[in-house]
C-alpha positions in Angstrom: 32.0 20.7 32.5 34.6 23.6 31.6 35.4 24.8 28.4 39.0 23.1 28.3 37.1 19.4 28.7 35.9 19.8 25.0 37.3 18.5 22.1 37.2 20.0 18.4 36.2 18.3 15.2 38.6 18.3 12.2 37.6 18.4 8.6 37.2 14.9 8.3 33.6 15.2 10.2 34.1 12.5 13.1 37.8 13.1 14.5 37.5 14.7 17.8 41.0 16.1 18.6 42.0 17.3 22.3 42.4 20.9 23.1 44.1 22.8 26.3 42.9 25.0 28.3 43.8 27.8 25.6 41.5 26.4 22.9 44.7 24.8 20.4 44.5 21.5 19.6 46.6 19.3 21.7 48.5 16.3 22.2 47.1 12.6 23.1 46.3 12.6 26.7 49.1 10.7 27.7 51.3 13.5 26.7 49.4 16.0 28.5 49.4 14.3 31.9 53.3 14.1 31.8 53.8 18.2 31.1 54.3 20.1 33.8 51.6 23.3 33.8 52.3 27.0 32.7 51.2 29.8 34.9 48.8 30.5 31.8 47.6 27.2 32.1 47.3 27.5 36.0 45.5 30.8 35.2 42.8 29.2 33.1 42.4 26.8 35.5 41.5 29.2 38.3 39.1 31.4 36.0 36.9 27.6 35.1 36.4 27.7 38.9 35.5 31.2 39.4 32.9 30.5 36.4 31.9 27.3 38.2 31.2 29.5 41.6 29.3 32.0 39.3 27.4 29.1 38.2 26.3 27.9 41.0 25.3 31.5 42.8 23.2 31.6 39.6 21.6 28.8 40.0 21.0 29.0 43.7 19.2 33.0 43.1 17.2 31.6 40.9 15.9 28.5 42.6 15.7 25.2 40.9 12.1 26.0 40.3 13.4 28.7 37.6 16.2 26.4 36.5 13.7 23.9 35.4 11.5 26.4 33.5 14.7 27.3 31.7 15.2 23.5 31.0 11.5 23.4 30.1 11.9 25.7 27.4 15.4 24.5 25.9 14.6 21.0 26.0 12.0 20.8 23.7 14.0 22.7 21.0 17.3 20.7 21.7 15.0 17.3 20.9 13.3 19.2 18.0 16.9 20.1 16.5 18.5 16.9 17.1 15.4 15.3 15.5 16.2 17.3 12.5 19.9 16.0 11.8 18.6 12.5 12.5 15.7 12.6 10.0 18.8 14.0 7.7 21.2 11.4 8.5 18.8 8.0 7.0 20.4 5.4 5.2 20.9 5.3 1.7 17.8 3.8 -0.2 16.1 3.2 -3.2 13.1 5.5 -3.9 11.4 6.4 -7.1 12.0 9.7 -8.9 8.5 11.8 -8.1 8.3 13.0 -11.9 8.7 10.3 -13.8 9.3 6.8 -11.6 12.9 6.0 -12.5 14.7 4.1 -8.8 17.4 6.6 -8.0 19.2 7.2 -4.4 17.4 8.6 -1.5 19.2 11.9 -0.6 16.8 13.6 1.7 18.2 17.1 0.6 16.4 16.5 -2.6 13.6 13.9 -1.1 11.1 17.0 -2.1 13.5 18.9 -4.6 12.4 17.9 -8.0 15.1 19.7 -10.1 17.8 17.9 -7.8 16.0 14.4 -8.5 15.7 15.2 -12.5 19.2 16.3 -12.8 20.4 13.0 -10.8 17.8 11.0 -13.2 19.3 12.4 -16.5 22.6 12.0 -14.8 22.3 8.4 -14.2 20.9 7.9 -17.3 23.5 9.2 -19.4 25.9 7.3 -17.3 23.9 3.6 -18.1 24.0 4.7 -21.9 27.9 5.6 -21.8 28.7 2.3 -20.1 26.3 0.1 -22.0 28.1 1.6 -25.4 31.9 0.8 -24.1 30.8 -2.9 -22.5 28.7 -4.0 -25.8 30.4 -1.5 -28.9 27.2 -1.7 -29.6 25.8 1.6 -31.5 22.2 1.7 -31.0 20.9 5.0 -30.1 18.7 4.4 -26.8 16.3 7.0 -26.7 17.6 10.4 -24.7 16.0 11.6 -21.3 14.1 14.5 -22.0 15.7 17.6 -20.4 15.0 18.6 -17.1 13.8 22.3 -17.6 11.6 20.9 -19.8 9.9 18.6 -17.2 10.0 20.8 -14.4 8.1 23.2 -16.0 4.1 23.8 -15.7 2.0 23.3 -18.2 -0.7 25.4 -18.3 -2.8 27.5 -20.4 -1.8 29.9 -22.6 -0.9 33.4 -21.2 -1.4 32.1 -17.7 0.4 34.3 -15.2 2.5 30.7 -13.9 3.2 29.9 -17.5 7.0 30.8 -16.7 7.4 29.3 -13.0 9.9 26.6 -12.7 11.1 25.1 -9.6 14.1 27.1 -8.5 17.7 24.8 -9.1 18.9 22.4 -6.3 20.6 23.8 -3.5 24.3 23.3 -3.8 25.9 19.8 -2.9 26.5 19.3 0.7 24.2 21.4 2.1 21.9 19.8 4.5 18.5 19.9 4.4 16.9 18.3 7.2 13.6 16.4 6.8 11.3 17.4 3.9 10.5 20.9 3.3 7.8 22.9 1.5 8.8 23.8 -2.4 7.6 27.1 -4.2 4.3 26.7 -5.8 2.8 30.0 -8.0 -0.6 30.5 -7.2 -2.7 33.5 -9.0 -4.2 36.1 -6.9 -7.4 35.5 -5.4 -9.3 37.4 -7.8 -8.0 35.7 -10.4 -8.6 32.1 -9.4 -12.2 32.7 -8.5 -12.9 33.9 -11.6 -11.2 30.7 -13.0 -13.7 28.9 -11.2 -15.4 26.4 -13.9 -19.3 27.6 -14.2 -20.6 24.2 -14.8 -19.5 20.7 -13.4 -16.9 19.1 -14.9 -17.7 15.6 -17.1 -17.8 12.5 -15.4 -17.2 9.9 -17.2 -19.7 7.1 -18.1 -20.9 7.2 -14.5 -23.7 10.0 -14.3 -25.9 8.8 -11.4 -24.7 7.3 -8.0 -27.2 6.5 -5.4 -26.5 4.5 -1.8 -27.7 1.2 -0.3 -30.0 1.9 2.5 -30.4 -1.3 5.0 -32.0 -1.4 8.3 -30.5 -4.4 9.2 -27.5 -4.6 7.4 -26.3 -8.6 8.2 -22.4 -10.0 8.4 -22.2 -12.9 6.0 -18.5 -12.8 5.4 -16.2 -13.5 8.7 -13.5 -10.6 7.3 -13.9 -6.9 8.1 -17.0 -4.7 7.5 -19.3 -2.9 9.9 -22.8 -1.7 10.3 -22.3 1.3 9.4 -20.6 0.2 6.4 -23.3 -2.4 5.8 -21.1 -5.3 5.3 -20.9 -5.6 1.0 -20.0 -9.0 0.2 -16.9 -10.1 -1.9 -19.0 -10.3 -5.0 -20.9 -7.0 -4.5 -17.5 -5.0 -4.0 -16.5 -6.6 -7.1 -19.8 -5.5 -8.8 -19.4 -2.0 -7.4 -16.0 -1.8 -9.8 -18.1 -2.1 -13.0 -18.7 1.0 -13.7 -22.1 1.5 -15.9 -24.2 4.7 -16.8 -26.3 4.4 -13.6 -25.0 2.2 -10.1 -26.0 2.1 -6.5 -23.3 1.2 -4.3 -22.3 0.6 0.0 -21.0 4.4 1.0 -21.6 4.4 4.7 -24.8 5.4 6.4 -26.7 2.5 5.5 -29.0 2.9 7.9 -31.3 6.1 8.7 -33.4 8.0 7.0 -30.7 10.2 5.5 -27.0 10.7 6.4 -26.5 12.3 10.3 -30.2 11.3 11.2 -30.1 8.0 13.1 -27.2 6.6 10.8 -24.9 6.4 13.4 -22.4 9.5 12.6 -25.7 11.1 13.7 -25.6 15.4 13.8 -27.8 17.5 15.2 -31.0 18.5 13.4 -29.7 21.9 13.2 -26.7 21.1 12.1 -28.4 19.1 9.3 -29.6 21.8 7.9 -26.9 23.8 7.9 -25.2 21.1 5.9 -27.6 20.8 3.3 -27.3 24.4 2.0 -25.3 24.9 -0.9 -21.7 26.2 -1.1 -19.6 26.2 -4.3 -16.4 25.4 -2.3 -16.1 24.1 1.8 -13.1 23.5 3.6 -13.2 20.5 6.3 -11.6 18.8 9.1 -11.8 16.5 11.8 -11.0 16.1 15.5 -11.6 13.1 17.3 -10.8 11.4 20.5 -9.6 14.9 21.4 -6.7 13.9 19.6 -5.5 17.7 18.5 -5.5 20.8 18.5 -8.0 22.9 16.9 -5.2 25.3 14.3 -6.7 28.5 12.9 -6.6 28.7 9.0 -4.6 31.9 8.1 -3.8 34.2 5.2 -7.5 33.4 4.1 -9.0 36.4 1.6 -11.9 38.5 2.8 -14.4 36.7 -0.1 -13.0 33.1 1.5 -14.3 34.2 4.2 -17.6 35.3 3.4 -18.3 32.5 1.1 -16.3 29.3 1.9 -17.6 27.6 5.4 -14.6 25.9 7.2 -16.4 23.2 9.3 -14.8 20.6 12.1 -16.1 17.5 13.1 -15.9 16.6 17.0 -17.0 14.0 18.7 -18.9 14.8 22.5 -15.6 14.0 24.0 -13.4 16.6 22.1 -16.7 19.3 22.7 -16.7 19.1 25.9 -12.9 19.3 26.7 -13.5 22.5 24.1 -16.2 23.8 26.8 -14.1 23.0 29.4 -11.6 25.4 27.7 -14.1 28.0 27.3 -12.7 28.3 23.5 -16.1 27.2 22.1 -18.7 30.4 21.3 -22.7 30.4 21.8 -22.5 29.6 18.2 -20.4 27.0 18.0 -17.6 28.4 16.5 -13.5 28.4 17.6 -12.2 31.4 15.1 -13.4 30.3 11.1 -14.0 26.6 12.3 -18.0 26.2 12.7 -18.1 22.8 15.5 -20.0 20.2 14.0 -20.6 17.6 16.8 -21.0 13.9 16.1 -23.0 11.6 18.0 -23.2 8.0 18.0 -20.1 7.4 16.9 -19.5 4.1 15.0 -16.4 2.8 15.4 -14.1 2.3 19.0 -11.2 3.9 17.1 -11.0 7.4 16.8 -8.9 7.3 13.9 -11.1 5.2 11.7 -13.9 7.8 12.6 -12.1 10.7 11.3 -12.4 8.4 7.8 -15.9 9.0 7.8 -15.9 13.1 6.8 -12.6 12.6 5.1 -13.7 10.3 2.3 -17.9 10.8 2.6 -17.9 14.6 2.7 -20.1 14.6 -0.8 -22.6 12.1 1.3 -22.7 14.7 4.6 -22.5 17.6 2.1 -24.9 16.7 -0.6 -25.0 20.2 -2.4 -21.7 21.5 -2.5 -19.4 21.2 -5.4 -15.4 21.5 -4.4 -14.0 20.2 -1.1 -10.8 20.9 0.7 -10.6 18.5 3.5 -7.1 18.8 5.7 -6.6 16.7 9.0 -7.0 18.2 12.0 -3.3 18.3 12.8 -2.7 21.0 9.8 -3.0 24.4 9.3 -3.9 26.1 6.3 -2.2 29.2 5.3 -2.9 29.6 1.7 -6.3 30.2 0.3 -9.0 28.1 -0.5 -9.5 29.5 -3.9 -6.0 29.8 -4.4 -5.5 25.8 -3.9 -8.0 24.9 -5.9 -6.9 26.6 -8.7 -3.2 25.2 -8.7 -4.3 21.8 -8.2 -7.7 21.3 -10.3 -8.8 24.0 -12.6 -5.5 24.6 -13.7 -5.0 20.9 -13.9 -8.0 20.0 -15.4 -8.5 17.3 -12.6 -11.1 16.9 -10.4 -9.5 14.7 -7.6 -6.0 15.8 -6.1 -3.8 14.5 -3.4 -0.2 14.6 -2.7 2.1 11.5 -3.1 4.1 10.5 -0.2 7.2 12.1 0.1 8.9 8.7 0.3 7.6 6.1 -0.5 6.0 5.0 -3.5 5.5 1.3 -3.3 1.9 -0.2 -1.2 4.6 -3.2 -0.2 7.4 -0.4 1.7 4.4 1.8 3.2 2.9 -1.8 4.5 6.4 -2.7 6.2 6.6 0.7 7.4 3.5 1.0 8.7 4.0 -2.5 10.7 7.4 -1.3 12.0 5.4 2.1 13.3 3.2 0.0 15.0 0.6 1.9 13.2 -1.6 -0.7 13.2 -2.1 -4.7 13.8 0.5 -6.1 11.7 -1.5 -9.3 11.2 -4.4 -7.3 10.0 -1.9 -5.4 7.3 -0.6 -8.7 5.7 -4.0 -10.3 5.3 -4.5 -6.6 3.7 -1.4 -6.5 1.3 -1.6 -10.6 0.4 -5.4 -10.0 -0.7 -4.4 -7.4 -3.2 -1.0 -9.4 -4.1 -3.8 -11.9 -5.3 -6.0 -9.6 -7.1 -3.1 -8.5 -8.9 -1.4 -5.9 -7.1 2.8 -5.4 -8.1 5.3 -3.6 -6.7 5.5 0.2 -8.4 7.9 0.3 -11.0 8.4 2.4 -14.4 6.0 0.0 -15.9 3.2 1.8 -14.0 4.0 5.7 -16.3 2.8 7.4 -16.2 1.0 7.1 -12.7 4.7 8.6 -9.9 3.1 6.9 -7.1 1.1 4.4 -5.7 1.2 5.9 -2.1 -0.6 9.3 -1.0 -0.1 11.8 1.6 -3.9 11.4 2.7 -3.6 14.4 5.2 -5.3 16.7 2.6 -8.0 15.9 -0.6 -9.0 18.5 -3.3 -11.7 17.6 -5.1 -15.0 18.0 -7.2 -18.4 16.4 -5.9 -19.0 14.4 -9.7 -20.2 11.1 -9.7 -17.3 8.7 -10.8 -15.1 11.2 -7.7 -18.2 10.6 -5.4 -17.9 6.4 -6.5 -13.9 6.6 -6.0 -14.4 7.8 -2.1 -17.1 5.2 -1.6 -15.4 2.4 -2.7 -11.9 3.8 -1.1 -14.2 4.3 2.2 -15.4 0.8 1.4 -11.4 -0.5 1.7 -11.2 1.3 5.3 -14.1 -0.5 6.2 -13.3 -3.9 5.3 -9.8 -4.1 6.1 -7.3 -1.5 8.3 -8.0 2.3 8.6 -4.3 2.8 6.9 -5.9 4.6 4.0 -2.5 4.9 1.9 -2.5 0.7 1.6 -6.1 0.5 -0.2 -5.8 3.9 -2.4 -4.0 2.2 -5.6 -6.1 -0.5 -5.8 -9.4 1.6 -6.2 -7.7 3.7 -8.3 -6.4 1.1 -10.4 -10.1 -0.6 -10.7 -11.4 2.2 -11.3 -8.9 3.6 -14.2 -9.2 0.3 -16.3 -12.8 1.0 -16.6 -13.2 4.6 -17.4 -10.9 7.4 -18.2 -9.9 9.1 -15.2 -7.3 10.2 -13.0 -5.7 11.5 -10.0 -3.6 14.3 -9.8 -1.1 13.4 -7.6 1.2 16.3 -6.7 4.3 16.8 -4.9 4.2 16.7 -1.3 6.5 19.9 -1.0 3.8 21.6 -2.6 1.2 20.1 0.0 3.7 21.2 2.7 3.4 24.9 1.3 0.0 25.2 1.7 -0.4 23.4 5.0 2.0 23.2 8.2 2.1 20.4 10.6 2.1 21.3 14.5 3.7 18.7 16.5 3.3 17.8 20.1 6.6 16.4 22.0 5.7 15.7 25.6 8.9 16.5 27.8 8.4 15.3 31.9 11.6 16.7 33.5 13.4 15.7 36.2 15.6 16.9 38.5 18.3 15.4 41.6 16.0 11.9 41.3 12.8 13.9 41.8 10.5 16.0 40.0 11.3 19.5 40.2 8.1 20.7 39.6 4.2 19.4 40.8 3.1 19.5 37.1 1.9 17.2 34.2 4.2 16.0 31.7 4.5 19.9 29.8 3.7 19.9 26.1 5.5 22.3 23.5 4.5 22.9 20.2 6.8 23.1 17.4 5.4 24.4 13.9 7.0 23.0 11.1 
């Protein structure tokens, strides 16, 4: 294709107008074909097939074998680019305003911008109450919107170096923002946050001791859901295991065995088992399974992280032994800060619903450590560990945080979207939804304040080994077991059992800070080919894009 083939875009963003061969915009083409050709025109034609010959003795002293490699590489960033402008170019929707709930319009240049989404709130709001007064004469003051520095702003204690941070103001209108993106966040140095590190546990309330069901022979007596692992809980013991009391023994996994990891299935090694029961103030966690992803190395982490905060990864025999096969895993079982914890007797067929296991029964595998930062195995951490939990639970004074979704904020849309994902059976995800429609589940609305979401991000959890935080990852396990492994359906709903009974809460911050303290790697598989045949001998190459 030659340059003078192209066309040019006007201001109106979709008009393509003709050009000639000396770059100005033309005529229609019926027009052109009827002029006779200027020598400058005859002279641009002749230099488009001296390029064309250039071209092709390129192409032929390279070989088509270094052609493809050149294709190889600029493929995978032309997808990754166009991918960007589509995630940008979404239809319009309603979506709930991630500070305080109110339905505005989805513009995903300020999906993760909350300044941009408070201005539009106070915007629309002062719009209703203008129109409302015309339509009705009627003089009744409805109550103003608070201002939007006002709510953008931290609170936090007094003389607290982050006292001051606000978000920065929305970029200006029309400039695209592809896809969400991480926001600022103001952490304290290192130093600092350690020493903010609470030096006794934190209250729990009503709830002071948790201890497990143990069963041998755990027995199915309901035809819905459950496992052995699990233990099968009946209807009317879940229900029981929502009334919260002083003292309570509940299903958390590892009903069997004589202790978590030793003939439980989930089983460790012995020496592993004891490396897990020594205590640790704070631990960081992950999972690999199914040899699903890549291991990512945790970065920007401070020398006393490093001394004092383990960073363990689960992996099941068939992620090890690719890792051997790789010779990236040590004689002591370690790739970079990860220590390899290898799981044996796995007990589910789905890898994805194993990974559940650490993720929401860390405080069962860890039974003397008191904060947790679990991330999945996709992420990579690159702020530290103290760092994170002092922006999101000592300075909060919270003791379980997870990000809400950066989109969606209703269980009913993350249910349709999951189904039209094909994330899982969608059969299995309406018997799901309609049996928490008829406990008493509603769509999220402004009713639910102040509570922003009903839908998490579940790739990372902060939180503080208490009881009533230990009971709200049993029960949510308890969800995953019964019913799909789509974690973000059943959260609300143990949540919301769990909050009309005592008084506690999740912090649920904004995914664009989640985003700055972890980055996604993603895999796009490109298999090129070339003249109808494969231009190289080679398996389908994979690129990796950070974002």
């Amino acid at each position: 294709m030659t340059g003078g083939s192209l066309g040019q875009r006007t201001a109106s963003y979709g008009s393509l107008q003709l050009l000639n061969n000396n770059g100005i915009v033309g005529k229609p083409a019926s027009s052109i074909f009827t002029r006779k050709p200027s020598p400058k025109m005859l002279l641009a034609g002749s230099r488009d097939r001296e390029k064309q010959f250039l071209l092709l003795v390129f192409c032929k002293f390279l070989g088509r074998r270094r052609v493809a490699m050149l294709l190889l590489v600029g493929l995978p960033l032309l997808i990754f680019t166009l991918g960007s402008y589509v995630l940008d170019k979404e239809n319009t929707s309603l979506n709930i305003d991630e500070h305080i709930g109110s339905l505005v319009p989805y513009v995903s240049q300020a999906a993760d911008d909350p300044a941009a989404l408070m201005i539009s709130r106070v915007k629309d709001t002062q719009k209703d109450r203008d129109s409302s007064t015309e339509k009705d004469g009627n003089k009744t003051q409805r109550p103003s919107p608070p201002a939007a520095a006002s709510l953008i702003k931290r609170v936090v204690p007094l003389h607290h170096p982050c006292e001051n941070f606000a978000f920065p103001p929305p970029p200006p209108p029309g400039l695209r923002r592809p896809g969400p993106r991480p926001c600022p966040v103001c952490y304290v140095p290192v130093e600092q946050a350690i020493a903010s590190m609470p030096s006794s546990p934190s209250e729990s309330p009503v709830l002071q001791n948790l201890t497990y069901i143990h069963d041998e022979n755990p027995v199915k007596t309901e035809t819905h859901g459950g496992s052995d692992f699990g233990g099968y809980p009946s209807l009317k013991q879940r229900n029981g295991s929502y009334e919260i009391k002083e003292s309570m023994t509940v299903h958390c996994g590892f009903v069997k065995g004589s202790r978590p990891g030793r003939q439980s299935g989930f089983d460790l090694d012995e020496f592993d088992l004891t490396e897990l029961e020594q205590f640790h103030d704070v631990i960081v966690a992950s999972a690999i399974f199914g040899n699903y992803d890549l291991i990512q190395q945790p970065k920007k982490i401070s020398q006393a992280a490093r001394q004092n905060v383990p960073f363990y990864m689960f992996v099941d025999e068939e992620t090890e032994a690719y890792m051997k096969n790789s010779s990236i895993l040590d004689s002591n079982k370690r790739v970079g800060l990860w220590r390899i914890i290898v799981v044996c007797n796995i007990p589910y067929n789905d890898s994805r619903r194993n990974g559940k296991v650490p993720k929401l029964l860390l405080h069962r595998i860890f039974p003397n450590v008191r904060y947790s930062i679990w991330i999945d195995g996709k992420l990579q951490l690159v702020v530290d560990p103290y760092q994170i939990l002092e922006r999101f639970l000592w300075r909060e004074n919270a003791t379980f945080a997870i990000s809400r979704h950066y989109r969606r904020f209703d269980v009913f849309v993350e249910a349709e979207a999951n189904k039209a994902a094909g994330k899982y059976d969608n059969s299995s995800i309406d018997y799901q939804v309609e049996f928490y429609k008829n406990e008493g589940l509603t769509p999220y609305s402004e009713a639910k304040l102040p509570i922003t979401s009903d839908v998490p991000e579940g790739c990372v959890i902060i939180r503080e080994h208490i009881p009533i935080t230990n009971l709200f990852s049993c029960l949510w396990f308890n969800e995953v077991d019964r019913f799909t492994a789509r974690d973000q359906l059943s959260f609300s709903t143990v949540r919301d059992k769990i909050m009309a009974k005592v008084n506690w809460t999740v912090n649920m911050f904004l995914d664009c800070e989640r985003r700055n303290f972890v980055i996604q790697v993603y895999i796009v598989y490109c298999h090129i080919m070339f003249m109808g045949r494969q231009v190289l001998n080679i398996n389908p190459i994979t690129s990796l894009f950070i974002i």
